[in-house]
C-alpha positions in Angstrom: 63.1 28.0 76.4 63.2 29.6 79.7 66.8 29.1 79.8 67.1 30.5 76.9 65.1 33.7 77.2 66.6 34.7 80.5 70.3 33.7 78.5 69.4 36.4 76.1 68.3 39.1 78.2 71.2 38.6 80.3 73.5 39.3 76.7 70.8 42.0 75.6 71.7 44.0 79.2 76.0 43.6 78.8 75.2 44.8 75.4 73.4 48.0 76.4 75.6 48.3 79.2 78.5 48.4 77.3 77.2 50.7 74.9 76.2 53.2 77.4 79.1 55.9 77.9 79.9 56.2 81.7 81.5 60.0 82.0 84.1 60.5 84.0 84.7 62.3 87.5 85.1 65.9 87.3 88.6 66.6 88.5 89.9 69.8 90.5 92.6 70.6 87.8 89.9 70.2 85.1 87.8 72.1 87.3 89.7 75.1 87.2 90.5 75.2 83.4 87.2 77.2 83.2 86.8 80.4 80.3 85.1 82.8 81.7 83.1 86.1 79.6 83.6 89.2 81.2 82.4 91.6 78.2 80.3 91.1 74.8 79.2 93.6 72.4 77.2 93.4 69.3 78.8 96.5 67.0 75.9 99.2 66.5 75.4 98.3 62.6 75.0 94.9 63.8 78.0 93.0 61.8 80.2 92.2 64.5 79.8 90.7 67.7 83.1 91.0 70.2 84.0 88.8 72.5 86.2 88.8 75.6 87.2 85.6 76.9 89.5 85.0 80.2 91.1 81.7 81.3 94.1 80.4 83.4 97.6 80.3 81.8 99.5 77.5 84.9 103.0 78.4 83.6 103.0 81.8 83.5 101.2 82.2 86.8 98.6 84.7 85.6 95.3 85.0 83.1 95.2 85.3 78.8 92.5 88.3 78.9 91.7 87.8 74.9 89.3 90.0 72.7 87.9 87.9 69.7 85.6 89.1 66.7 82.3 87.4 65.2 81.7 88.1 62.5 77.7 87.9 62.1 77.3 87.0 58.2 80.4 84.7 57.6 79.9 83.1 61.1 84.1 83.2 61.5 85.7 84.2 65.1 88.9 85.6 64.5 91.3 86.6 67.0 92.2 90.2 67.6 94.3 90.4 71.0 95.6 87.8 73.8 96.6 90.6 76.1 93.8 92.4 76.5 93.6 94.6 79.9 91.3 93.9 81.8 91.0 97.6 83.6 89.0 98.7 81.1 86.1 97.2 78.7 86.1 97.1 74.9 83.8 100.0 73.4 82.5 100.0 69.9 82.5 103.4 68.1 79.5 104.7 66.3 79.6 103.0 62.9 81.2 100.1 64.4 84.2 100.5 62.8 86.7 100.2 65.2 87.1 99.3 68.8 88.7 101.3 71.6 90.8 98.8 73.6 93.6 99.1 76.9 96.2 96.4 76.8 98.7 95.0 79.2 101.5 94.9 76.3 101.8 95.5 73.0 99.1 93.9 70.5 99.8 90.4 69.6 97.1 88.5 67.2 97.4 85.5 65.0 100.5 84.5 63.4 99.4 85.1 60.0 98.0 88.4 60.1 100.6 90.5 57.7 98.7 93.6 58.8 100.0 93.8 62.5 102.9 95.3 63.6 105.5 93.6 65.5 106.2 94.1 69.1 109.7 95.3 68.8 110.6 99.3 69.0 106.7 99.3 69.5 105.1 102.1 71.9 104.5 100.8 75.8 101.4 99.6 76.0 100.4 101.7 79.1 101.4 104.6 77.9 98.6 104.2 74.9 94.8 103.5 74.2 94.3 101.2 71.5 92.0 101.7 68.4 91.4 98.3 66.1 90.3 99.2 62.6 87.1 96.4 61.6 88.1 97.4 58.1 92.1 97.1 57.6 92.5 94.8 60.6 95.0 97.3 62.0 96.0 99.0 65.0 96.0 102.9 65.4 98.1 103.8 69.1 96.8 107.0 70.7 99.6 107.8 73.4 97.9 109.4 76.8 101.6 109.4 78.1 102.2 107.6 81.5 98.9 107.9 83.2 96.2 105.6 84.5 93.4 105.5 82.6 90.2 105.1 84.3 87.6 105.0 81.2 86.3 106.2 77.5 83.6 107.1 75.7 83.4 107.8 72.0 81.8 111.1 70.6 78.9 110.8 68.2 81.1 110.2 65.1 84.5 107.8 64.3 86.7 111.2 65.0 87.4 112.0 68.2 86.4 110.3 72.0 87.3 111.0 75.6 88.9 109.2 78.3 89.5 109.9 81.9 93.3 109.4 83.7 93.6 109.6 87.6 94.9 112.3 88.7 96.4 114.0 92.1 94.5 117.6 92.6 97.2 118.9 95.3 98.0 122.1 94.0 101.6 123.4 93.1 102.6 125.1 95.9 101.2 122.3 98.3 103.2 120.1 97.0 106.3 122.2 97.7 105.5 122.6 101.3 104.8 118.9 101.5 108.1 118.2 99.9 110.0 121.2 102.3 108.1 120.7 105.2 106.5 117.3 105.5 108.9 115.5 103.7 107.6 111.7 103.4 104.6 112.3 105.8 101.0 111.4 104.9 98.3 113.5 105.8 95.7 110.9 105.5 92.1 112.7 105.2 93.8 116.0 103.6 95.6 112.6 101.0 92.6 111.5 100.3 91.0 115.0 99.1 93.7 115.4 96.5 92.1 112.2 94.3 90.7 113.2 91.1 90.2 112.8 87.3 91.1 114.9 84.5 89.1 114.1 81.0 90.9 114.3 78.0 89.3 114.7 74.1 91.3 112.8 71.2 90.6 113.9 67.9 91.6 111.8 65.2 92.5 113.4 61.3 90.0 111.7 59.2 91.9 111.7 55.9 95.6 110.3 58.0 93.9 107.7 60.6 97.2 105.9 60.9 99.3 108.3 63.0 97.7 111.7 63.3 95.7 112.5 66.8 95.6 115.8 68.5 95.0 115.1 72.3 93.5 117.9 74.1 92.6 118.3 78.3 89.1 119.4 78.8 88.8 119.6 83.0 90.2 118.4 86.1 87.5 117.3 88.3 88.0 116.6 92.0 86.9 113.2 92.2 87.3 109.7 90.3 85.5 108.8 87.5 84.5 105.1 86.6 81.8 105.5 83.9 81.4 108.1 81.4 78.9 109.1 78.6 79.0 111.9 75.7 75.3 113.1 74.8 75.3 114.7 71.4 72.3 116.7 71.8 73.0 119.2 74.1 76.9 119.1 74.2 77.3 117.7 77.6 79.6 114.4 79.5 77.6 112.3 81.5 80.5 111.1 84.7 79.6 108.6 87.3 81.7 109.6 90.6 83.6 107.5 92.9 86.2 107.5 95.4 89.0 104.7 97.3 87.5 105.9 100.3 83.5 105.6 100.6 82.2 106.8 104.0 79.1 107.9 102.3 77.5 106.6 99.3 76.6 110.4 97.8 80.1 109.6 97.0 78.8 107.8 94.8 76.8 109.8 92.2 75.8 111.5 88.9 77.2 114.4 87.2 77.0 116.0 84.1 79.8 118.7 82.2 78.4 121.1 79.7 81.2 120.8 76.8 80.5 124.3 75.5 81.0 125.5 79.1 83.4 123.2 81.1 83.0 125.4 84.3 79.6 124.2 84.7 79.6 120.8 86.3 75.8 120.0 87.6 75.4 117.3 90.1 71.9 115.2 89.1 71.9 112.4 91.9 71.7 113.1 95.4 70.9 109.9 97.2 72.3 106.3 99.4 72.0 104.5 96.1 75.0 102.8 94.3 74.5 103.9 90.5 76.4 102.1 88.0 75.9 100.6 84.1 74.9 104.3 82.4 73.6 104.2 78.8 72.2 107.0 77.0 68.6 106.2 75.9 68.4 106.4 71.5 66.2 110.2 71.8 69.2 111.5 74.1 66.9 112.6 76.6 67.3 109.9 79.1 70.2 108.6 81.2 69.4 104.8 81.9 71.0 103.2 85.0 71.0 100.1 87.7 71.3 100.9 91.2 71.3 99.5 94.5 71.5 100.4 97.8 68.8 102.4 100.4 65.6 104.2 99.4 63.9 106.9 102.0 60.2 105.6 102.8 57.8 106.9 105.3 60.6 108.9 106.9 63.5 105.9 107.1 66.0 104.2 104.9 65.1 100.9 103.6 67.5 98.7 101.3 66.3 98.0 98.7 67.2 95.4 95.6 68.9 96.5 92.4 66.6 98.6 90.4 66.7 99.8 86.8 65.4 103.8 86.8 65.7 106.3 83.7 67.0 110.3 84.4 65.6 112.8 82.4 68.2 115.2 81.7 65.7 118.1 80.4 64.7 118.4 84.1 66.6 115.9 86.4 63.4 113.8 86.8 64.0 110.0 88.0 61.8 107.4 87.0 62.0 103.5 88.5 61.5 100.8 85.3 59.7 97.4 86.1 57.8 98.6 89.2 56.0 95.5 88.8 59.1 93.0 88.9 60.0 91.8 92.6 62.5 90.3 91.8 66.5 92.2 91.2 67.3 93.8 87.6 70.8 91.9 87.0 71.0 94.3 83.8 69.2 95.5 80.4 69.8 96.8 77.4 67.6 99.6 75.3 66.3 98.8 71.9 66.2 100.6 68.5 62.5 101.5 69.0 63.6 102.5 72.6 62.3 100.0 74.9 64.5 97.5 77.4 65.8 94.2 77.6 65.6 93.8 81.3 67.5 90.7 83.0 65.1 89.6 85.8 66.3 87.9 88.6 63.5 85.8 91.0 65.2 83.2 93.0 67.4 81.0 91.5 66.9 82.3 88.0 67.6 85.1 85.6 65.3 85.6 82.7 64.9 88.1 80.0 62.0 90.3 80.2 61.1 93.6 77.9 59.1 96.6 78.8 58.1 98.8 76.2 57.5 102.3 78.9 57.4 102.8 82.3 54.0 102.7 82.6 53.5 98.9 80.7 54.4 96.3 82.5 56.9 94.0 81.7 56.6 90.8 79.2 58.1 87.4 79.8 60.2 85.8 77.0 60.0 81.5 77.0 63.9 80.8 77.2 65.8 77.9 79.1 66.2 77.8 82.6 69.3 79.4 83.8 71.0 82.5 84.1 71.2 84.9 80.8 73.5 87.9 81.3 75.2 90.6 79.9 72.5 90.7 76.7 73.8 92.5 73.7 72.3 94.4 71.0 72.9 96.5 67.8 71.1 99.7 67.1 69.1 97.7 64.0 65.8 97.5 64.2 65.2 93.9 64.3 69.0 93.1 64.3 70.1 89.6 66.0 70.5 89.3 70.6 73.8 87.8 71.4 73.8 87.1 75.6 76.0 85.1 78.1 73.9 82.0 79.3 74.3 78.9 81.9 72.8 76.6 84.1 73.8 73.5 86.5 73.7 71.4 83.4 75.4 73.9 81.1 78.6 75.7 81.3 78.9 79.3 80.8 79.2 80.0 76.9 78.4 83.1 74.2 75.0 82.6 72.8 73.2 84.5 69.7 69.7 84.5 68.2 67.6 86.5 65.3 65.1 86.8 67.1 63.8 87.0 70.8 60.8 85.0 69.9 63.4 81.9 69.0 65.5 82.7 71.8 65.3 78.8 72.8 66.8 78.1 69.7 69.7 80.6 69.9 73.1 79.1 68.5 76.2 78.6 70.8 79.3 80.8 69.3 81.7 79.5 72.0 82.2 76.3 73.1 85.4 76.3 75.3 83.9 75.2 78.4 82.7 71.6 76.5 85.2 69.2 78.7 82.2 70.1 81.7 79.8 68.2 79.6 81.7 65.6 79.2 82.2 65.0 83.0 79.4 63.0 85.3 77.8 66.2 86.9 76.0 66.9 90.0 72.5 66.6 89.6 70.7 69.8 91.9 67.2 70.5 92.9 65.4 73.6 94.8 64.9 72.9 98.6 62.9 75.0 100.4 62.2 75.7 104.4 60.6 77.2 107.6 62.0 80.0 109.8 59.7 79.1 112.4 60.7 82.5 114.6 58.7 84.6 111.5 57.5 81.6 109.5 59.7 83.7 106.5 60.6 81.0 103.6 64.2 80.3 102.7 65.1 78.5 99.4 68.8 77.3 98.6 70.3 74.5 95.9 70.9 71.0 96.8 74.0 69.7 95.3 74.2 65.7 95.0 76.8 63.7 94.4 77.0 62.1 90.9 75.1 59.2 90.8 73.5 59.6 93.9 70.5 62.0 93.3 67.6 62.1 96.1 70.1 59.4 98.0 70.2 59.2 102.1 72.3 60.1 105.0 74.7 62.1 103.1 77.6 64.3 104.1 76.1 67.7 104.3 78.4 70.6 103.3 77.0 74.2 103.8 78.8 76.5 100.9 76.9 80.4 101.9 77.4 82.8 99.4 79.0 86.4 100.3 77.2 89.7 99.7 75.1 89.5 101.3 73.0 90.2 98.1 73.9 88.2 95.1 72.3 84.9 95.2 73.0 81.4 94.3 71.6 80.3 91.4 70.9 78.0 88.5 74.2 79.0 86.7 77.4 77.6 85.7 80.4 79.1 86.3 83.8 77.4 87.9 86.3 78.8 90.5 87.4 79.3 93.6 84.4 81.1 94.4 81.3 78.9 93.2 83.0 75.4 93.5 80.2 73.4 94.7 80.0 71.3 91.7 83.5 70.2 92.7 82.6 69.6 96.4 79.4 67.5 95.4 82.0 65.7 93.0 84.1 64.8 96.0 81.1 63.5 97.6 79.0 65.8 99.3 75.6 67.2 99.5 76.0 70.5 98.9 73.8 73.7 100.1 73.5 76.6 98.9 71.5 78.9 101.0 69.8 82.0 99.7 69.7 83.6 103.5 67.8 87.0 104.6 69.6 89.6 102.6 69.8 87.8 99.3 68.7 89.7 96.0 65.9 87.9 94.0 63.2 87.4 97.1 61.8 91.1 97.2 63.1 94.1 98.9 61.4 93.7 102.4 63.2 89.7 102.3 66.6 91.5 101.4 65.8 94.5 104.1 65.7 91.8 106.6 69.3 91.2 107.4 69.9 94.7 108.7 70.5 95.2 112.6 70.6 91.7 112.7 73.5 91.0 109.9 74.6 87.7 110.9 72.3 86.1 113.9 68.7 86.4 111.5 70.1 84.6 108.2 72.6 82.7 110.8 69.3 81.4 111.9 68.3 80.9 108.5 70.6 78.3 107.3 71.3 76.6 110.7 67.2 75.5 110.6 67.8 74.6 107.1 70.2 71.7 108.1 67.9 71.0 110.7 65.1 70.0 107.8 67.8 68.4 105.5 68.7 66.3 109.2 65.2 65.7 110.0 64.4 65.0 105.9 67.3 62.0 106.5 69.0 63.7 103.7 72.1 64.7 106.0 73.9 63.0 108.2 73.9 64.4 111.5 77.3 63.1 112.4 79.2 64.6 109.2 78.1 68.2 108.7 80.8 70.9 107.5 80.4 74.7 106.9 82.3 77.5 104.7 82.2 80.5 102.8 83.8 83.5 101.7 83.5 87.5 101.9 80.4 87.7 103.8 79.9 83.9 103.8 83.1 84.0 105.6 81.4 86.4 108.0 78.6 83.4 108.5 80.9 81.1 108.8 82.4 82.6 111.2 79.6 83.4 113.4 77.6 79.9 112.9 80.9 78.3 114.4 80.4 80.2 117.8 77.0 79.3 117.9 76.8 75.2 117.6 79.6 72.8 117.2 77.4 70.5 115.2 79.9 71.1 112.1 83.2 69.3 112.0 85.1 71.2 109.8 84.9 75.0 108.6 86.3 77.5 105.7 86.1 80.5 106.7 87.3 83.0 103.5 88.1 86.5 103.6 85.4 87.0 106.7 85.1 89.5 109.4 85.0 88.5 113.3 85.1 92.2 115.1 82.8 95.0 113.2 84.4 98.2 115.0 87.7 97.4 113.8 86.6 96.4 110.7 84.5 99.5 110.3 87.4 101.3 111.2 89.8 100.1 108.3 87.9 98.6 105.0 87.6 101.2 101.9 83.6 101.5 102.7 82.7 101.5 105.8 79.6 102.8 104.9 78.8 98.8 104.4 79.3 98.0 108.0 77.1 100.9 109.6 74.4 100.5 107.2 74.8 96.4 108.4 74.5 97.1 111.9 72.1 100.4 111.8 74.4 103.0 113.0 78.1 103.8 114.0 79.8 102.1 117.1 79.1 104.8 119.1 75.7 104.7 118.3 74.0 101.4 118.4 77.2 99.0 120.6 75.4 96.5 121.6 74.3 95.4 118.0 78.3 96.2 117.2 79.3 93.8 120.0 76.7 91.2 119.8 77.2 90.6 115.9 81.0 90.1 116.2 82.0 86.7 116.6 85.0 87.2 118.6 82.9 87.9 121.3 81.5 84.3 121.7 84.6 82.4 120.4 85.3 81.0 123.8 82.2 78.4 122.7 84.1 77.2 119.2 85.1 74.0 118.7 85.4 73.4 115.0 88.4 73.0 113.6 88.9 75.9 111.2 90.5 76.6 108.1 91.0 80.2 106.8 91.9 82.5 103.9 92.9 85.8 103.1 94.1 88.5 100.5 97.1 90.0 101.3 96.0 93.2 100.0 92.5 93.0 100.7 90.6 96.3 101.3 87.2 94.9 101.7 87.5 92.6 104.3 91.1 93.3 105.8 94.0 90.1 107.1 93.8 92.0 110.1 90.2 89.9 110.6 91.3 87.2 109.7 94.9 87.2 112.1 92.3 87.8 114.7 90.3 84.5 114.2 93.7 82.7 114.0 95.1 83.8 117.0 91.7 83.5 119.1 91.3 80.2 117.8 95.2 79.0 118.4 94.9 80.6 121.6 92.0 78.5 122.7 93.6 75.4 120.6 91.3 74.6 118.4 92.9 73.4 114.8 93.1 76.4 112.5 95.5 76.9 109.2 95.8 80.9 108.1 96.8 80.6 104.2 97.9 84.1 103.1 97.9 84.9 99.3 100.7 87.7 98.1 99.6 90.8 96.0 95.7 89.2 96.1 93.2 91.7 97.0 89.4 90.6 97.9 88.6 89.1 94.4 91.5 86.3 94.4 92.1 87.5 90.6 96.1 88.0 89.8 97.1 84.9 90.2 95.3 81.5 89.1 97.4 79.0 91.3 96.1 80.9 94.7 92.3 80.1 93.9 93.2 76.3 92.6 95.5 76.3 96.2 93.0 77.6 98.3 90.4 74.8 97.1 92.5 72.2 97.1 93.6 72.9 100.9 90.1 73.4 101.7 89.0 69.9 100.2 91.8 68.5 102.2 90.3 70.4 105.8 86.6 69.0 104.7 88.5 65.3 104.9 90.6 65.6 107.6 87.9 66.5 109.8 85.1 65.0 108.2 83.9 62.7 111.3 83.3 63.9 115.0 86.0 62.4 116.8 88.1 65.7 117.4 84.7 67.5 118.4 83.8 64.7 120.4 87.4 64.9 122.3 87.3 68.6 122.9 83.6 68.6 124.3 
């Protein structure tokens, strides 16, 4: 009988065995066939949701930026363009009958839609903004001629709408003496003053929508314009200025342009704060923006997280929304009885919060853990939430709900990312440690291995985020950028620090990397191996680092001061400030890092810069860069190349062509510059080569 019991148990466990699906591996090229959301938009009469959806297309070496329609009663997604452009986001107008597109060629939708033209003898798609009729399914061209368009915002009716073109201000007879005198010769600062917009009105005939718009210039302004906003009641163009040179961030700021008197352009912002995301509140009255950047306190500058504040364009008076959050407002969205949707980041996660006034405070809605973004509503009252969600379990995908109350039972509308749940997944956990210098807590994501959750003695690979501000968090989303899912795939404890500097730990935390940009959170995550060491969770003898943008920075400093790690990526990362000050677009970034000019505070300049103490590398390093890049410049990274073949230590430069700091023309360069890296990580991933050199 005992025989026989222990006979059938032994079937009873093959049986279950056999029944329980084993997922496969997640693999780099299924990795990298990721669909990413950059826009959504729920139409103001609440009918339609858009969507804009952006993945990889291998053979043609570039991305499909496509623009799809929901339709919120028939629940049917219907595809309006596969060549969207990606310059420019979708905007509804009023009613929500059509949608004000850009596109990189001529519009191409489903096979079997009788209603769109065909792309031969059809206009040049640059030379043209794009209006899609909800209603005929059809495509109205409005030609801007061969200009750049830089943005658009509809009027408050279907009729007519503005749009902004880049534009050079040099007057006439400059350029005739450029031409005669200078010939081919740049002027750079004098260059750099003749940048500027001009904003252009479109109205459209309302009984001959199909071909008949009068376009019509309204002013030339002497600066670019990258947001822009029409406010019916009074008449007036709300612009948010910019510039490809920012060497102070009032650059950066707020204007508005009576319509009834173009002459009058009135500045309303006059600070070191980067605005951005403008919507006009539903009385008119209030301008509704995030910003980040520094706030004046007690006589100094302090930085401060991203902050949600309200302008009151009756008398120019700034108010700051969700005083009482500590964590960073990742966005928001007003309501029909005018309250906000705020998205809350603390930590790891971003939740969705309301606040009814300034004064209340703000109201926690139960949800899933994760990351919501980029929340959407109509101007119903009580109309349905459509939102962006994901977490380390759930791939990034288009969510919508009826009501915020059910938000965790809100429906999926997309589900193109579904192969990641079907792959064996890194399980993850918060870890949490010590600075012991200033006792300050630092928090970062432990990536395991599949099947090997809470495990021993693991390779430890330390992926830093760049920034220095946006964290890692509790969010899905695959690339070349956040790939530790992959890493942990191929076997490695992954983490994820959230240093000093990170949004989502309170403003002082996020202060705290100033003056002391790289050696304070450098500290940070080099005592956070030591715990995951100490904890027996890393192996001491197989420990890699890498990051990119300012985890390349990191990266790049941590190397010169251990050689504990075996192998590094260093991405896009800067190893000499001065220089570095002296070339990127905003160099504003690098003085505010290290508290002053060159000139000003040195020591900091040349204490800070890595390739000042890389005589004491001996990792074997592996770097990237942009060809184009104008945040971090190749110039950096040819630096760290040369110093480190110089001193012959191991190092690989890969250069991508055209790429500028995002990595974003060309899908093959991020897939490439993973792959190598993954290669690097093995190559090196004992201590024999360290071991040799020392």
């Amino acid at each position: 009988m005992i025989k026989m019991k222990l006979c059938l148990l032994l079937i009873l466990k093959l049986i279950l065995c056999s029944s329980s699906e084993t997922k496969p591996k997640l693999t780099l090229n299924e990795y990298f066939d990721f669909t990413n959301y950059p826009s959504i938009s729920l139409s103001p009469n609440g009918k339609h949701l858009f969507i804009q959806s952006k993945r990889p297309l291998w053979n043609s070496n570039s991305y499909e930026n496509s623009l799809w329609l929901f339709n919120i009663e028939t629940k049917r997604k219907q595809l309006i363009t596969n060549v969207l452009s990606e310059s420019m986001k979708p905007q509804w107008s009023p009613s929500g009958s059509w949608i004000a597109v850009l596109l990189d060629q001529n519009p191409i939708t489903n096979a079997t839609n009788s209603h769109h033209p065909s792309s031969e003898g059809y206009p040049k798609a640059n030379e043209y903004i794009y209006l899609y009729s909800i209603i005929s399914n059809e495509w109205l061209p409005i030609y801007i001629g061969k200009v750049m368009p830089l943005t658009l915002t509809w009027s408050n009716d279907d009729f007519s709408l503005y749009f902004v073109t880049f534009t050079l201000m040099q007057p006439k007879e400059d350029q005739n003496s450029q031409k005669i005198e200078w010939k081919d010769v740049i002027q750079y600062r004098l260059s750099k003053s003749y940048e500027g917009s001009s904003i252009y009105r479109i109205d459209i005939e309302k009984n001959n929508q199909t071909s008949s718009t009068k376009r019509s210039l309204i002013k030339n302004v002497p600066f670019l314009i990258t947001e822009l906003l029409f406010v019916p009641l009074e008449e007036k163009l709300v612009l948010m200025s910019y510039s490809t040179l920012i060497e102070k961030m009032n650059i950066i700021e707020m204007y508005s342009l009576n319509l009834q008197n173009v002459s009058t352009l009135s500045r309303l912002t006059n600070n070191d704060l980067w605005e951005r995301e403008l919507r006009l509140s539903n009385d008119n009255k209030h301008v509704l923006f995030l910003a980040f950047g520094s706030e004046s306190s007690q006589g100094k500058l302090n930085a401060i997280q991203q902050r949600l504040y309200s302008l009151d364009l009756t008398n120019g008076h700034v108010e700051r929304l969700g005083k009482d959050f500590d964590g960073s407002i990742a966005g928001y969205m007003i309501k029909s009885d005018g309250s906000v949707y705020i998205l809350g980041q603390l930590g790891t996660e971003t939740q969705i919060y309301t606040q009814q006034s300034p004064i209340h405070k703000l109201i926690y809605h139960q949800g899933w853990n994760g990351t919501y973004e980029q929340i959407s509503l109509s101007s119903k009252r009580n109309g349905p939430i459509a939102f962006i969600y994901s977490s380390f379990e759930q791939p990034k995908e288009v969510y919508l709900v009826d009501n915020i109350d059910e938000l965790p039972s809100a429906q999926a509308l997309t589900n193109e990312n579904k192969l990641f749940t079907q792959r064996e997944l890194p399980q993850t956990k918060i870890y949490q440690w010590k600075n012991n210098e200033d006792q300050r807590t630092i928090e970062g994501i432990l990536h395991y291995p599949p099947g090997k959750f809470q495990s021993k003695n693991l390779p430890l690979f330390l992926l830093i985020h760049g920034g220095p501000a946006p964290a890692s968090s509790n969010s899905f989303t695959a690339d070349w950028y956040t790939w530790a899912p992959l890493a942990a795939s191929e076997g490695w404890l992954v983490l994820e620090p959230n240093y000093r500097g990170t949004f989502g730990y309170g403003d002082e935390f996020h202060n705290e990397v100033f003056r002391q940009p790289l050696s304070r959170p450098g500290r940070d995550v080099l005592l956070g191996v030591d715990q995951l060491v100490n904890d027996g969770m890393a192996d001491p003898n197989r420990l890699a680092v890498g990051g990119y943008s300012y985890g390349g920075f990191l990266t790049n400093w941590l190397i010169t001061q251990t050689t504990r790690f075996n192998a590094a990526l260093s991405g896009a990362g800067a190893v000499e400030h001065t220089s570095s000050w002296g070339t990127i677009y905003m160099p504003t970034f690098i003085h505010s890092l290290l508290g002053g000019y060159p000139w000003e505070v040195p020591q900091n300049y040349l204490y800070e810069s890595p390739i000042y103490h890389l005589s004491r590398v001996r990792t074997p390093t592996h770097i990237i860069t942009g060809e184009k890049d104008e945040s971090t410049k190749p110039s950096q990274s040819f630096m760290l190349e040369r110093g480190l073949h110089y001193l012959g230590i191991p190092v690989q430069l890969l250069i991508f062509p055209n790429e500028g700091h995002g990595l974003n023309k060309n899908p093959w360069y991020g897939k490439i510059k993973v792959r190598e890296e993954l290669k690097w990580l093995h190559k090196y991933d004992n201590q024999s080569w360290v071991i040799m050199k020392n």
